[in-house]
C-alpha positions as CSV (number, residue, x, y, z in Angstrom):
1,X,-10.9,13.1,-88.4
2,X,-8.9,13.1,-85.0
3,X,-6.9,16.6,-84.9
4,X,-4.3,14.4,-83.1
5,X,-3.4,10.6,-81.7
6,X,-0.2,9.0,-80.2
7,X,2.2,6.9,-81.5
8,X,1.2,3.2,-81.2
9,X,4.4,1.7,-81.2
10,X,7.8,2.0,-80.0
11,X,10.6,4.1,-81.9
12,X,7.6,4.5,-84.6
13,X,9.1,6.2,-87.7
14,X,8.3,9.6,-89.7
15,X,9.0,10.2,-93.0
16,X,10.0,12.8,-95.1
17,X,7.8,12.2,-97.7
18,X,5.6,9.2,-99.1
19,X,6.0,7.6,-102.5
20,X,3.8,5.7,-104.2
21,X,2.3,4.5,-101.2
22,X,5.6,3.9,-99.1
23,X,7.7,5.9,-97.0
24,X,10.8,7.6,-98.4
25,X,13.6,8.6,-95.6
26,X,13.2,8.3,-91.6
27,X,13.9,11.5,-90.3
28,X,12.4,10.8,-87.0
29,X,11.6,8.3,-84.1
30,X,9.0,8.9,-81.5
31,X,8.1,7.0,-78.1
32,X,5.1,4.9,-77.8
33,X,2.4,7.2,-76.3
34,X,3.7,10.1,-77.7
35,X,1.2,12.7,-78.9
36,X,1.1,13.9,-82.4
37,X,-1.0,16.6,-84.2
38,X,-2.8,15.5,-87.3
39,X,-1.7,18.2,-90.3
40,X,-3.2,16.3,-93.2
41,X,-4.0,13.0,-94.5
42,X,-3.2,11.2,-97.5
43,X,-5.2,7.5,-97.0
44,X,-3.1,5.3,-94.7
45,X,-0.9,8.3,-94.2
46,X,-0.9,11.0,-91.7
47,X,1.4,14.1,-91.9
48,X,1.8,15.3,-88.2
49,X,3.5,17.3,-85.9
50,X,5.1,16.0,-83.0
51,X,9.1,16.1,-80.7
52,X,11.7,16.9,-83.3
53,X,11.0,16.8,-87.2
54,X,7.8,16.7,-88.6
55,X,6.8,14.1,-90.9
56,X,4.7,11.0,-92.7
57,X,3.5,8.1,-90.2
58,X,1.4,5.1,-91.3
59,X,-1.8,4.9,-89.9
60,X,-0.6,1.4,-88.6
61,X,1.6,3.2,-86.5
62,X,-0.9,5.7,-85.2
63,X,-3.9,5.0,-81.9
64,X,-6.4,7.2,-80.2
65,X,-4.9,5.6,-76.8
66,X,-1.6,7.4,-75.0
67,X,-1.1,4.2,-72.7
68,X,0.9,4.4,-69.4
69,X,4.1,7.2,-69.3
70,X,6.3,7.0,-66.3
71,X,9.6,9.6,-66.5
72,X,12.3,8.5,-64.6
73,X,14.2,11.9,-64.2
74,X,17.8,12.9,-63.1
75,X,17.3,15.1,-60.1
76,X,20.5,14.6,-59.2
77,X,21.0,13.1,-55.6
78,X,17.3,12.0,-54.6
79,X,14.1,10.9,-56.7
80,X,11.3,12.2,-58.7
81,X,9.5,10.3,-60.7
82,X,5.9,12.1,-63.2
83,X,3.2,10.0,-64.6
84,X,0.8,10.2,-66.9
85,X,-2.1,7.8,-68.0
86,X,-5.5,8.5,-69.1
87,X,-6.8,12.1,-68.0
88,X,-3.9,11.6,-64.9
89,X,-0.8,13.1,-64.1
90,X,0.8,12.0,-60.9
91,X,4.2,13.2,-59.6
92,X,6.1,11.3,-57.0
93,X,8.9,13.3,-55.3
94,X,11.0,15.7,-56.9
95,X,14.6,15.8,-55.5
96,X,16.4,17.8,-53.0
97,X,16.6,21.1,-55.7
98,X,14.4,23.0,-58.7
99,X,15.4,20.3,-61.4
100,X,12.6,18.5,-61.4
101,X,10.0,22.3,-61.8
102,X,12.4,23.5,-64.6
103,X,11.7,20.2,-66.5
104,X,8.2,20.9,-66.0
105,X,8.1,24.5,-66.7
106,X,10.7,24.7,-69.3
107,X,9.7,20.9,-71.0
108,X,7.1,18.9,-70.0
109,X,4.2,21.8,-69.9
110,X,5.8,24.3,-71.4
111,X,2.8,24.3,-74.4
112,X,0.1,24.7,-71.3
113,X,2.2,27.6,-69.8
114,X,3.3,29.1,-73.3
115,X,-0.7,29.3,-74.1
116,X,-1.4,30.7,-70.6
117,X,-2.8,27.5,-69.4
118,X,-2.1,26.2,-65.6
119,X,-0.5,23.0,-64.7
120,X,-2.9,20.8,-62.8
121,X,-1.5,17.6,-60.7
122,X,-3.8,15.1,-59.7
123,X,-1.9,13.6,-57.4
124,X,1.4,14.7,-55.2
125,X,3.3,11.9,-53.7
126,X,5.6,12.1,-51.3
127,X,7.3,9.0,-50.3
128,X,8.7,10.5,-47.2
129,X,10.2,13.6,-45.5
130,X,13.8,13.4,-46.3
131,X,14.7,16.7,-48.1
132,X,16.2,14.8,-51.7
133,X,12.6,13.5,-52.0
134,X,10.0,16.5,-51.4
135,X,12.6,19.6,-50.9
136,X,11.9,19.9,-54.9
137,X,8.4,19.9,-54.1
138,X,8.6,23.8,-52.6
139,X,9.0,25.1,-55.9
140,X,6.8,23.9,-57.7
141,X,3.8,23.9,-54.9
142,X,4.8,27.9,-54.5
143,X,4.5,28.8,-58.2
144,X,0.6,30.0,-59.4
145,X,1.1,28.3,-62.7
146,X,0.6,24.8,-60.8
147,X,-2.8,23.3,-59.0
148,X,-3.2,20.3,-57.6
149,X,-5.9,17.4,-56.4
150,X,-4.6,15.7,-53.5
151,X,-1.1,15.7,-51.6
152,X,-0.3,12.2,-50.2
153,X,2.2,11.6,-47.7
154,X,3.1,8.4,-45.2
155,X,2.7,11.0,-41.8
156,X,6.0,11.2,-40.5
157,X,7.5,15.1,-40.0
158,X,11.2,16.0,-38.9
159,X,11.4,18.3,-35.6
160,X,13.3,20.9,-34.9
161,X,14.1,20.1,-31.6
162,X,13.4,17.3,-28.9
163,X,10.3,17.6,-26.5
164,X,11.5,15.0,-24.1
165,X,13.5,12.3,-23.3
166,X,11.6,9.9,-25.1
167,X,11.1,12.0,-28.4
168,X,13.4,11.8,-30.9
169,X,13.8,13.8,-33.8
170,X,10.5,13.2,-35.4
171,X,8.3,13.2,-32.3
172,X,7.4,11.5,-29.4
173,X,7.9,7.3,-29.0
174,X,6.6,4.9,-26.4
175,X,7.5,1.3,-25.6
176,X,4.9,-1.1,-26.5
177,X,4.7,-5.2,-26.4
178,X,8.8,-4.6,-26.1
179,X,8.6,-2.2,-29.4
180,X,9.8,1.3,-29.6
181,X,6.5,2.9,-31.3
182,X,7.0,6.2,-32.6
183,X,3.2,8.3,-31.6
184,X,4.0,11.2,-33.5
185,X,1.9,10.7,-36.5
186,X,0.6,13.5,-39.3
187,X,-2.8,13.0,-41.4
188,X,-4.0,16.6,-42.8
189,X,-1.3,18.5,-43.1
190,X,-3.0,22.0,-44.2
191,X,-4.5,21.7,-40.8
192,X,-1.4,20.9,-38.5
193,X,-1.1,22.6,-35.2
194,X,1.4,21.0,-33.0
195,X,3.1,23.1,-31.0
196,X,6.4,22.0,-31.3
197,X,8.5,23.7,-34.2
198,X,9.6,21.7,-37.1
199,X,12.9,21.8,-38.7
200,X,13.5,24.6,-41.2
201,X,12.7,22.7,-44.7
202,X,9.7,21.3,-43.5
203,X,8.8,24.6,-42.1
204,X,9.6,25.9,-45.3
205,X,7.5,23.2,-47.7
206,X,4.7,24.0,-45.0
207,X,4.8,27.2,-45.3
208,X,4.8,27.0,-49.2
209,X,1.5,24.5,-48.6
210,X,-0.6,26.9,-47.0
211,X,0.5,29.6,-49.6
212,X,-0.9,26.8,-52.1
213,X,-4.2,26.4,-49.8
214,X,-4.9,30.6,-49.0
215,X,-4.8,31.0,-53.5
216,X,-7.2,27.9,-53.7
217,X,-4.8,26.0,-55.7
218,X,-5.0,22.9,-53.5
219,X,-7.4,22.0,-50.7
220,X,-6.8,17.8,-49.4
221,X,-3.7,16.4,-48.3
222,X,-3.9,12.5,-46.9
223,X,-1.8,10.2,-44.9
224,X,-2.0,6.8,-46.9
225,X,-1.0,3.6,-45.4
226,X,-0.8,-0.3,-46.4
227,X,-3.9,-1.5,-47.5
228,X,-5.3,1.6,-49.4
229,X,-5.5,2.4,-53.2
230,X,-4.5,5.7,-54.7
231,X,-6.4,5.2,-57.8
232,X,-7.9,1.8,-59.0
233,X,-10.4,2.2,-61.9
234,X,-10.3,1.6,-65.7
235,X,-8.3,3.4,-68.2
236,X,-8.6,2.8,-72.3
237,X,-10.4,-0.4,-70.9
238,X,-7.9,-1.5,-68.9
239,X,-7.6,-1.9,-65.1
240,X,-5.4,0.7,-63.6
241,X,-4.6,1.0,-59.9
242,X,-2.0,2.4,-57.6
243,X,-1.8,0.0,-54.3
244,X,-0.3,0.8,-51.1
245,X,1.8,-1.8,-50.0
246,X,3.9,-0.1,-46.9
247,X,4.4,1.8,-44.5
248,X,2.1,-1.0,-42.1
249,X,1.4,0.8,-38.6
250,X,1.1,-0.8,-35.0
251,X,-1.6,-0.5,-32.8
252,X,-1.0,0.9,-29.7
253,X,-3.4,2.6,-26.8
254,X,-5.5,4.9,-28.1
255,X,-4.3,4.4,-32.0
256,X,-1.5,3.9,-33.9
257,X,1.8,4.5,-34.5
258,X,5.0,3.1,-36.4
259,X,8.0,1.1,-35.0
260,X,10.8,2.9,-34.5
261,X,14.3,1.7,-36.0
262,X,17.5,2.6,-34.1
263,X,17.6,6.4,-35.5
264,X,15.7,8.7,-37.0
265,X,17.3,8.3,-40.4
266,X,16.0,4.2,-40.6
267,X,13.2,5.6,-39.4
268,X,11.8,7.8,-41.9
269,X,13.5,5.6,-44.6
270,X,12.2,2.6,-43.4
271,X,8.3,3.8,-43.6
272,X,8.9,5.1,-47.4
273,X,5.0,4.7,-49.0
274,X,5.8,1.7,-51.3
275,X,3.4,2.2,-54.6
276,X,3.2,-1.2,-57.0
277,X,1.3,-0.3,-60.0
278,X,-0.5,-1.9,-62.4
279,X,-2.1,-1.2,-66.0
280,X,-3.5,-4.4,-68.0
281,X,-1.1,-7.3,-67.0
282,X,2.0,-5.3,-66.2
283,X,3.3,-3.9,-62.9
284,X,5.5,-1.3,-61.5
285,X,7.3,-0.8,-58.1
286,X,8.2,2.4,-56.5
287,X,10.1,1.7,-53.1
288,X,10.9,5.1,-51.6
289,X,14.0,4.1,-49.7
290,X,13.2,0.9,-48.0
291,X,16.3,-0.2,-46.6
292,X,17.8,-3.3,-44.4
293,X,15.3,-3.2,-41.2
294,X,12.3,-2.0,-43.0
295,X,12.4,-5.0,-45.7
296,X,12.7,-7.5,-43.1
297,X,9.9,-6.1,-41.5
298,X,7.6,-6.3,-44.6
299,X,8.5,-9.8,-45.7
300,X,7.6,-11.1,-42.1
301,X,4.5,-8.9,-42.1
302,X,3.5,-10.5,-45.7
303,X,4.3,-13.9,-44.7
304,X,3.8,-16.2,-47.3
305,X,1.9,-13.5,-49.6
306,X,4.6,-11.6,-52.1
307,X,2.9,-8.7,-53.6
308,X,6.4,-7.2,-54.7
309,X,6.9,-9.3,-57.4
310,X,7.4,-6.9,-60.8
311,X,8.3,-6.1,-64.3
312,X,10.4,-3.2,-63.5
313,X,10.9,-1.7,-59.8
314,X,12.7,1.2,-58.9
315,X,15.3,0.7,-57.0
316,X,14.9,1.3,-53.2
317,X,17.2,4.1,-51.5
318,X,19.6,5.5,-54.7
319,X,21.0,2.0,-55.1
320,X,22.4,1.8,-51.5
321,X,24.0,-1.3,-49.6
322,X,21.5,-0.9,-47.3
323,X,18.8,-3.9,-48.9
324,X,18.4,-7.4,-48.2
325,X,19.1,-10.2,-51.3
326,X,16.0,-11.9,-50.0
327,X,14.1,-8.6,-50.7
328,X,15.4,-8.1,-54.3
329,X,14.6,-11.9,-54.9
330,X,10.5,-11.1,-53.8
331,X,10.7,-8.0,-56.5
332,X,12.4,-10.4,-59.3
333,X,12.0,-7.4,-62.0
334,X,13.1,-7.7,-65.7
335,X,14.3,-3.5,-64.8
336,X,15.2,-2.0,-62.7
337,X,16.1,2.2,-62.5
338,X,18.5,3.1,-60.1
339,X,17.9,7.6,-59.4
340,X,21.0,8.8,-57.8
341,X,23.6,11.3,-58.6
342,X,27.1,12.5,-58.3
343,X,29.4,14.1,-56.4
344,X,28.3,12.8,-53.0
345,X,29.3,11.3,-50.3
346,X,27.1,7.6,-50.3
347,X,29.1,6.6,-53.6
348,X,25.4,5.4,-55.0
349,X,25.2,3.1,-57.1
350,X,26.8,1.1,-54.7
351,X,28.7,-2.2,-56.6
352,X,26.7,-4.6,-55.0
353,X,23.0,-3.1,-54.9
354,X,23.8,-2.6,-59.4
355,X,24.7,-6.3,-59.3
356,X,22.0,-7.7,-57.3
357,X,19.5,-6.2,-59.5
358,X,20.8,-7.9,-62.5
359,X,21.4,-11.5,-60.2
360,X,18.0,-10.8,-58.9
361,X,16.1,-11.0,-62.2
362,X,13.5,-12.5,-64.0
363,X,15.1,-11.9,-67.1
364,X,17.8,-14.0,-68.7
365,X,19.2,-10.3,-69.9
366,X,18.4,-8.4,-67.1
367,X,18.4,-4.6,-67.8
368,X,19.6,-1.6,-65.0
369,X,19.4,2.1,-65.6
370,X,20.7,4.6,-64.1
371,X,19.2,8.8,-63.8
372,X,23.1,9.6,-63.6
373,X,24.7,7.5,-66.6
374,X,21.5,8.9,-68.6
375,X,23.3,12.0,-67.9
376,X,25.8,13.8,-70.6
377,X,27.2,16.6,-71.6
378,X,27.1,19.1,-74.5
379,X,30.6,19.2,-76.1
380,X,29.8,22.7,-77.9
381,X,28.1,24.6,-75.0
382,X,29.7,22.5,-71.9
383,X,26.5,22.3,-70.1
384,X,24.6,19.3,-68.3
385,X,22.2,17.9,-70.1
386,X,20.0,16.0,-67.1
387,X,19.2,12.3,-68.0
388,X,15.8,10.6,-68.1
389,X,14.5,7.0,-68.2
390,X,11.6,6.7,-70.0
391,X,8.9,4.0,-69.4
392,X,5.8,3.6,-71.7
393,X,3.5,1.3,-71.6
394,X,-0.1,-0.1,-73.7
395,X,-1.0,-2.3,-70.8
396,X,0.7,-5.7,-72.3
397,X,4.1,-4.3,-74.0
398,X,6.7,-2.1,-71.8
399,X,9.1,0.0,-73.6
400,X,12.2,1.3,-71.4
401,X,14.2,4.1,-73.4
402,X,17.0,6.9,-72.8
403,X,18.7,9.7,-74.9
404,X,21.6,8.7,-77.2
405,X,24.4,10.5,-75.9
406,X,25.2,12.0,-79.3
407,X,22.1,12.4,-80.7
408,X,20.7,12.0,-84.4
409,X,17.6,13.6,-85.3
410,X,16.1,10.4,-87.2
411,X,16.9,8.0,-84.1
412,X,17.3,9.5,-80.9
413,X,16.6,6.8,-78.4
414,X,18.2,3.8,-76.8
415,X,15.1,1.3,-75.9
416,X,14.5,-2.1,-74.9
417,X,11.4,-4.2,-74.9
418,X,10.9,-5.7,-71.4
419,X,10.4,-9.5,-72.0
């Protein structure tokens, strides 16, 4: 027998006790994918261990396959996204502070570390260089708990300071077929040597890179672009692959480079990697923080092709104004997750970019979430409990779920089926 399995459906029950063949008392709910430990088995039944109360599932209930996990998590003002699937785990930014390494110190991992195991992450994504996307990243690439496969990255770095008067804050540009082309463009970055100084949090998640690199905890970083695949293989014997639809590069003399919009802030937005994922039949987009300029730019470059179409996308840029309706009609999700947070200045979710994603649905009852509304507070202690939007898939069937804000032990979820 199995010594564990995962929960095969959605809000799958546990019981107390069994009697006479049928369960007596739900006393717990449980994710699809979840893991449970096998205790003892009684024919169809299973006694197992697993988040919150123990108890009695039906082996109907129970698979040998975990399926697709994608954790939506409140990192406040910014984004940060971990995966799992398969023998993966893939994190995709992690906010502008340490909220996203406490959740996978003091939650997520906290079995590997509490049994003096290390954290390995296949892959680190970084959609781009602003600081409430990879500043969260230091942390968690300084601590010697944590190893990694490959840090990916779309190869545009913020300056301290201007070479020229054509450089702008991250690097040098040219003109080019009546384009402003920025030149300055990263690949490895453990083996970056340009002269001029970066600003201090790059410097600082450089720094905190090469302290990875000298203890041997990570050794390949990689520029991706449109056109490549993260990962595209099989997985419980279903396709699984992680496309690169954006940032598209010009060609220029003597390589490449990317246009440059207005300022340095559409700029770096604007060439956000843009991941659509896909396990079985279903499909994911992750949009960085596309915003006005760079979505035009993409539906011209695509033409008449629309690979953004989804089942759920998360929303591009905090759910800014900055979007175009003809961009959120291409993506045409049943979900979509909104990551932002409060007390800021941008006001996100802005009132128009929360109803365009339920006018711009395939769904007759479209669905929005939002990091910060997942987000409460305990009465008793007064403390912030940080919100999370959970995603779990089998490859056919998508499951979208968040914590009840007063919580039962036998039922603590809010979910949704995405049909």
């Amino acid at each position: 027998m199995s010594s564990f399995k995962y929960a095969a459906k959605n809000a799958a029950p546990l019981y107390e006790s069994v009697v006479n063949n049928k369960g007596k008392k739900i006393i717990n709910k449980i994710l699809m994918g979840t893991y449970v430990t096998i205790l003892e088995q009684q024919g169809n039944w299973y006694r197992v261990a697993t988040a919150g109360p123990d108890g009695w599932m039906h082996a109907d209930n129970l698979t040998d396959n975990m399926g697709l996990k994608i954790f939506f998590l409140d990192v406040g003002q910014g984004d940060g996204v971990l995966i799992e699937i398969g023998k993966y785990r893939i994190l995709i930014d992690a906010g502008p502070d340490n909220s996203m390494y406490s959740y996978l110190t003091k939650w997520q991992f906290k079995y590997l570390l509490d049994n003096n195991k290390k954290i390995h992450i296949d892959y680190v994504i970084i959609s781009h260089f602003d600081t409430d996307h990879y500043k969260g990243v230091i942390r968690i690439l300084e601590d010697v708990n944590f190893s990694f496969g490959t840090l990916i990255h779309p190869g545009i770095l913020k300056f301290a300071t201007k070479n020229n008067p054509y450089s702008t804050g991250l690097g040098d540009t040219i003109k080019h077929s009546g384009k402003t082309i920025l030149t300055h463009v990263f690949d490895d970055l453990l083996n970056t040597t340009d002269p001029q100084p970066f600003n201090r949090d790059i410097s600082n998640f450089m720094q905190a890179l090469q302290k990875a690199r000298s203890e041997g905890r990570i050794t390949n970083t990689q520029r991706y672009e449109q056109g490549t695949f993260i990962l595209n293989t099989t997985i419980e014997g279903q396709p699984f692959n992680m496309e690169i639809l954006a940032p598209f590069m010009e060609s220029i003399p003597g390589g490449k480079g990317f246009i440059y919009w207005k300022d340095d802030g559409k700029t770096i937005n604007g060439h956000s990697l843009v991941i659509k994922l896909r396990f079985g039949n279903r499909t994911v987009l992750l949009g960085g923080d596309l915003n006005t300029l760079s979505q035009e730019y993409l539906i011209t470059q695509y033409g008449n092709n629309n690979p953004f179409e989804v089942d759920v996308a998360k929303s591009c840029h905090h759910g800014a104004s900055d979007f175009t309706e003809k961009f959120m009609q291409l993506i045409n999700p049943y979900a979509t997750v909104i990551s932002s947070g409060d007390n800021e200045g941008y006001s996100h979710p802005r009132a128009d970019a929360i109803g365009c994603a339920g006018k711009y649905s395939k769904s007759k009852r479209p669905l929005v979430y939002s990091t910060e509304l997942a987000r409460s507070t305990d009465i008793s202690s007064n403390k912030i409990l940080f919100g999370m939007i959970n995603l779990r898939c089998n490859g056919s069937d998508i499951f979208m779920s968040q914590m009840k804000e007063r919580k039962n032990d036998a039922d603590l979820w809010d979910a949704y089926e995405i049909i």
